[in-house]
C-alpha positions as CSV (number, residue, x, y, z in Angstrom):
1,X,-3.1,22.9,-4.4
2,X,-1.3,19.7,-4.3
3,X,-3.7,17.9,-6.4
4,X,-3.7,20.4,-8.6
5,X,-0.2,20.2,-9.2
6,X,-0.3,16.7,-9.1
7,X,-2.6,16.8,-12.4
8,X,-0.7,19.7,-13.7
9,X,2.4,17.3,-13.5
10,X,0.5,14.2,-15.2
11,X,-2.2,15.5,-17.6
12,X,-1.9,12.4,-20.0
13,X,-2.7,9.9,-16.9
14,X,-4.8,11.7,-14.2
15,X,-7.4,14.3,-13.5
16,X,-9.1,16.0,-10.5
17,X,-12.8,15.4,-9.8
18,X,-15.5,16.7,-7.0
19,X,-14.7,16.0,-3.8
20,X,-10.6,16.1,-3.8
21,X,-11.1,13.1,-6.3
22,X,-8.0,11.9,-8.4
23,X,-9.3,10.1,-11.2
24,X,-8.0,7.6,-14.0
25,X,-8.3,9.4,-16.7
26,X,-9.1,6.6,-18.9
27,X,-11.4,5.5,-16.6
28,X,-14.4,6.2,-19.0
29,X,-13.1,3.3,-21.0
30,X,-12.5,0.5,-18.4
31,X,-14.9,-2.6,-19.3
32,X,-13.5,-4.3,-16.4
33,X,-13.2,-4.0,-12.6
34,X,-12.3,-1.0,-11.1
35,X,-10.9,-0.1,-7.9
36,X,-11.3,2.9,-5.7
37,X,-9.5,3.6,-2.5
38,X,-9.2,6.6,-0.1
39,X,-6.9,8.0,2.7
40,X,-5.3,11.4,4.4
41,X,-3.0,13.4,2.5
42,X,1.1,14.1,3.8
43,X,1.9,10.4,2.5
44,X,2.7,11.5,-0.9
45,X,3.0,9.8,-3.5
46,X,0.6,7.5,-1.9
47,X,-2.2,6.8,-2.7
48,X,-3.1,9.3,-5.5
49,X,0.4,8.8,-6.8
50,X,-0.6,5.2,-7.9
51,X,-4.2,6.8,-9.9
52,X,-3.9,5.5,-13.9
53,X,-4.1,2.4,-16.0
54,X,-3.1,-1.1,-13.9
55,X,-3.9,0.3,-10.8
56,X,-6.2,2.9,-8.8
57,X,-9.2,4.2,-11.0
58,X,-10.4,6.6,-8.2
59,X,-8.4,7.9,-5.0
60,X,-11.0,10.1,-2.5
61,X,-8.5,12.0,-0.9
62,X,-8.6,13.8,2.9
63,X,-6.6,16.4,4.4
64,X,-3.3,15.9,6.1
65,X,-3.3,12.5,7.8
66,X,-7.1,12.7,7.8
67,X,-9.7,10.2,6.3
68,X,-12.6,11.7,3.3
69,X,-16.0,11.4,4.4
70,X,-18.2,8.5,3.3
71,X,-20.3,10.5,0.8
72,X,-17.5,11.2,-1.2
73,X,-16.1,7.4,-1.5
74,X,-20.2,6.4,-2.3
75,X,-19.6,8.6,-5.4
76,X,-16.3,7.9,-6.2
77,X,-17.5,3.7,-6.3
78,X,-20.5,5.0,-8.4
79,X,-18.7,6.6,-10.6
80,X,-16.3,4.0,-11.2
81,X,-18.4,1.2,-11.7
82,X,-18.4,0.5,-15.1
83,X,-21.1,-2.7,-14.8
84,X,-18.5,-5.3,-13.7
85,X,-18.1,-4.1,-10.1
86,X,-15.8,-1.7,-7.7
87,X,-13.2,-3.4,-5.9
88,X,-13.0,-1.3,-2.5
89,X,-9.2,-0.9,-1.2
90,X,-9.5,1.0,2.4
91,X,-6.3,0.8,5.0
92,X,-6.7,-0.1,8.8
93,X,-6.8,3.1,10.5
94,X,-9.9,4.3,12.9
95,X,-10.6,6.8,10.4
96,X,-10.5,5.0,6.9
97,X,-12.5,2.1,8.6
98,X,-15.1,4.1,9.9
99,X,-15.5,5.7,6.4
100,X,-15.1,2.6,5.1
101,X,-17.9,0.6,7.0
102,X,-19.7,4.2,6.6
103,X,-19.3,3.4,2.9
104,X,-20.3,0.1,2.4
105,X,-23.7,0.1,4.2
106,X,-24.5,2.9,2.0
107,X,-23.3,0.8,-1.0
108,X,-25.3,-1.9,0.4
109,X,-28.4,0.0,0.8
110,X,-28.1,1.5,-2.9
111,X,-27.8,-2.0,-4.2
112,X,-23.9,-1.2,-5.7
113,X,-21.6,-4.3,-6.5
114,X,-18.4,-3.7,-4.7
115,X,-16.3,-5.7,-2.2
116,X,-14.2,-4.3,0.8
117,X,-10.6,-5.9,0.7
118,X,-8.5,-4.0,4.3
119,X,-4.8,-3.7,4.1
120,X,-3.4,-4.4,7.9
121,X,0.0,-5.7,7.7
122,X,2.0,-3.5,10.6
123,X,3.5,-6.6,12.5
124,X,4.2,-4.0,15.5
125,X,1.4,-3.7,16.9
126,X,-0.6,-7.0,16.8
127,X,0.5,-10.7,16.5
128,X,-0.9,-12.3,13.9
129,X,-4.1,-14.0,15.1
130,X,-5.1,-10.6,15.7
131,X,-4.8,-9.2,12.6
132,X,-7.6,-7.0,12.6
133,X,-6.1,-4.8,14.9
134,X,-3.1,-4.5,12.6
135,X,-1.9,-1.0,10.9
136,X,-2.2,-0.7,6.8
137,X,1.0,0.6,6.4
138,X,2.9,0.5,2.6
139,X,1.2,-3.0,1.7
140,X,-1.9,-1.1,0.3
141,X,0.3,0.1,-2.6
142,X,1.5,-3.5,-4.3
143,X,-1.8,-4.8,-3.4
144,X,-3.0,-2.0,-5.4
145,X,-0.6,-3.3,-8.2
146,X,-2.0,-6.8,-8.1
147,X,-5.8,-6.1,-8.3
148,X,-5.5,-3.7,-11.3
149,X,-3.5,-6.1,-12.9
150,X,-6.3,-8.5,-12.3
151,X,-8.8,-6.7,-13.3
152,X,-7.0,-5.6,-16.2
153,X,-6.3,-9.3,-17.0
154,X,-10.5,-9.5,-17.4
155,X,-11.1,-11.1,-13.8
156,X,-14.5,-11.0,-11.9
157,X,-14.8,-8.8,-8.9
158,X,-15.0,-12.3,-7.2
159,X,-11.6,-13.4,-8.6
160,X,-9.6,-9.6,-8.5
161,X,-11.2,-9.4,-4.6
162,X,-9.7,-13.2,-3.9
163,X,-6.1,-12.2,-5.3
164,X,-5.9,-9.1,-3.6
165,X,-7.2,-11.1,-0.5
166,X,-4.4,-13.6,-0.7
167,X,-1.8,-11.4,-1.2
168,X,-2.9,-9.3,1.3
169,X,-3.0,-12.0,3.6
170,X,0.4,-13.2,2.6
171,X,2.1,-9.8,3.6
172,X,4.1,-7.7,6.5
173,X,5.4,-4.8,6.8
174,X,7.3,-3.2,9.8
175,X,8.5,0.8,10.3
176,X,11.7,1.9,11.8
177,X,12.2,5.6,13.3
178,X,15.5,7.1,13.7
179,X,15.0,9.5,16.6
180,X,17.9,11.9,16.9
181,X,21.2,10.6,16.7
182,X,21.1,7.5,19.2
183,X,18.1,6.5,19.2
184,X,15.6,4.5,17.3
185,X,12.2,2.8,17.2
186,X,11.4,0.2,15.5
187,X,7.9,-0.4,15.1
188,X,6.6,2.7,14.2
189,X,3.3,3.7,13.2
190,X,2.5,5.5,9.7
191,X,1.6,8.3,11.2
192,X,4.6,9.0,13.6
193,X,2.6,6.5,16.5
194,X,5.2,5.0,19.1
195,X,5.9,1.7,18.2
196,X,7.1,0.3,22.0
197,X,10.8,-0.3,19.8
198,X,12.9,2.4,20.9
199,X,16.6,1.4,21.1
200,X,20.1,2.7,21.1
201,X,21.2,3.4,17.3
202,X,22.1,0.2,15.7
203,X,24.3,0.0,12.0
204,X,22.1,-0.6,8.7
205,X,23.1,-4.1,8.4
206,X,21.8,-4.9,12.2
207,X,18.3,-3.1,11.6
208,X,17.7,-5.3,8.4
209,X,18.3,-8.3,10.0
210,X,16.1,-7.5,13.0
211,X,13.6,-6.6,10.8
212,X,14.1,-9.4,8.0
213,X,14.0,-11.8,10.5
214,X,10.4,-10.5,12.0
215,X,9.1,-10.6,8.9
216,X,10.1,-13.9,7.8
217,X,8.5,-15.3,11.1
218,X,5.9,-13.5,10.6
219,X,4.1,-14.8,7.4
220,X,5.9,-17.8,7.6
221,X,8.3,-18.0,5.0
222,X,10.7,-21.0,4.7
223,X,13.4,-21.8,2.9
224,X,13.0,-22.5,-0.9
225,X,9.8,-19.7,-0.9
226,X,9.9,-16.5,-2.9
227,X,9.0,-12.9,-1.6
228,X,9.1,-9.0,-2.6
229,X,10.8,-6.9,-0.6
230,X,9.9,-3.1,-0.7
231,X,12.5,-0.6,1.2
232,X,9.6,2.2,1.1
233,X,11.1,5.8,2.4
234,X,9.6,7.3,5.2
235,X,10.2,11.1,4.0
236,X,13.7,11.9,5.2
237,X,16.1,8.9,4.5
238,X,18.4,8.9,1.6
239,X,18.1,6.9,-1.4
240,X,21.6,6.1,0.0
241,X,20.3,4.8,3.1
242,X,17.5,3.0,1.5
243,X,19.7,1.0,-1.1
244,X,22.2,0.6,1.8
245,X,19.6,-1.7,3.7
246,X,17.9,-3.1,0.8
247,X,21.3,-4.7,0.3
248,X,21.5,-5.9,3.8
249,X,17.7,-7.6,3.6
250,X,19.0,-9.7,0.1
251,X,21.7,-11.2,2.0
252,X,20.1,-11.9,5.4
253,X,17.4,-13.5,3.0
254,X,19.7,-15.2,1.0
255,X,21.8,-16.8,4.1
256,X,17.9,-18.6,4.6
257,X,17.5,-19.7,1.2
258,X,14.7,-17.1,0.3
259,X,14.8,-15.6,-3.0
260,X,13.7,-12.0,-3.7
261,X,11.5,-12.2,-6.8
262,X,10.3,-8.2,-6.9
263,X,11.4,-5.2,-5.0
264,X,11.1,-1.7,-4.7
265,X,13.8,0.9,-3.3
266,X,12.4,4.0,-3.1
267,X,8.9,6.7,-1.1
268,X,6.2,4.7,-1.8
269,X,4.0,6.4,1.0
270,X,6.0,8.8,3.4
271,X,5.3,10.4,7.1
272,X,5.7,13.7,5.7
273,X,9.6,14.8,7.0
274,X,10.1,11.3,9.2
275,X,13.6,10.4,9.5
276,X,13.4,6.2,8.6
277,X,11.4,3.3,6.2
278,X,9.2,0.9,6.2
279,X,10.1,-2.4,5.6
280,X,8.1,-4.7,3.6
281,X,7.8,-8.6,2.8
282,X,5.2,-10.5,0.8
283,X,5.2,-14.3,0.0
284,X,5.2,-14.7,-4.1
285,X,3.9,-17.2,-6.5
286,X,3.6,-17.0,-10.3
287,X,0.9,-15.5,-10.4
288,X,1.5,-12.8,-8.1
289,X,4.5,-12.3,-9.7
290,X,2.5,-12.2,-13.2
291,X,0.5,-9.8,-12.0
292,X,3.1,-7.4,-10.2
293,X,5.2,-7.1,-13.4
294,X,2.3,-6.5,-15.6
295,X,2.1,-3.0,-17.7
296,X,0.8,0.1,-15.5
297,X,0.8,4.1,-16.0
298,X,1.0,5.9,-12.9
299,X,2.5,9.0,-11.9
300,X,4.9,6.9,-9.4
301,X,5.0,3.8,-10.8
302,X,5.4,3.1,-13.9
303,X,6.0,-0.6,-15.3
């Protein structure tokens, strides 16, 4: 019923195939790269909200914080592939990346030309060095940005696979949960997971630079360097609230002498009612930047 609405409410840009797939609905004319991800429902608008021109081609959807089966994402790929290759977007969760490895030695075996990029950017949880233990939380969504614009730009699955690696690898995101009316966690999971954060309350302006701050060290930014910055919604927070910290992050960032070059305010992919946001940094060059302001038609973001 919800993707059913969801094509109801965008007939000129998406439409519902086998298998709880969301497809592009210009997808029949793409001479170019495509891209295909998956993932659970109850994050809406993520990911199908992002299906259409500039961005996903194919979204294999599961139920409610649940990952599709591996069949399904086989034909999704197959069906995308449009002679110049699949680019194959799939988030680190136990479920996605068993579907996803599930996948890709099936792709293998079938001879198919796609290429796995993993989104896994949750600072939390994982330093660094470790990064394949690392949560895909909201970073899936501009890295879905940039490879369509890629491969929109006429790239080689080679070359739309390396930009989405590089931004990918360029990116972090941390989660805050307000828990009651005193409490909070920072570091929480994008399914409602415990973070090891929890802390008394603390004002907007405090949280954003905490979480500015881990960011920053995290990738590495110094002064002088560009990044986007992405306030995403976790379900339950205000607009208000949202812009309220946004503001907080731009100054914190500007007392280091880092420029925010593209933002978002605003539910990019939500924990269903969850009171808090994510909060996201990615380091930016001009080409990144090219490619995040170029034209796309999606039902959530529209540019």
């Amino acid at each position: 019923e919800l993707l059913e609405g969801l094509a109801l409410a965008n007939p000129d840009i998406l439409e519902l195939g086998e298998d709880n797939m969301v497809i592009n609905k210009k997808l029949a004319e793409a001479d170019r790269v495509t891209i295909v991800t998956q993932g659970g429902s109850g994050h809406e608008p993520a990911i199908e909200g992002f299906v259409g021109e500039g961005m996903v081609d194919i979204d294999v959807v599961g139920d409610i914080f649940a990952a599709p089966g591996p069949q399904a994402c086989v034909d999704a790929i197959k069906l995308a592939d449009k002679g110049k290759g699949v680019l194959y977007i799939v988030l680190n969760h136990a479920g996605d990346m068993l579907t996803g490895n599930m996948t890709m030695k099936q792709c293998k075996k079938q001879g198919l030309n796609v290429v796995k990029v993993v989104t896994q950017e949750d600072v939390s949880n994982a330093p660094r060095e470790n990064a394949d233990d690392r949560r895909g939380l909201v970073g899936c969504i501009p890295t879905y940005k940039i490879a369509g614009a890629a491969a929109a730009e006429g790239m080689s699955l080679e070359e739309v696979a390396a930009v989405a690696q590089r931004f990918a690898d360029n990116m972090a995101t941390l989660a805050v949960a307000e828990l009651g009316d005193d409490e909070m966690e920072i570091g929480m999971g994008q399914h409602g997971e415990e973070g090891g954060g929890r802390q008394p309350m603390k004002s907007a302006d405090e949280t954003a630079a905490i979480m500015v701050n881990a960011l920053v060290n995290d990738i590495d930014i110094q002064p002088g360097e560009k990044v986007m910055l992405i306030i995403n919604g976790s379900g339950a927070t205000t607009l208000m609230e949202q812009l309220i910290v946004y503001r907080a992050a731009v100054k914190e960032l500007a007392k280091q002498d880092i420029e925010v070059v593209a933002n978002f305010v605003g539910e990019m992919l939500t924990v269903q009612e969850q009171a808090g946001f994510q909060m996201f940094m990615a380091r930016m060059d001009d080409e990144l930047l090219r490619l995040w302001n170029a034209p796309c038609t999606t039902p959530y973001l529209k540019k």
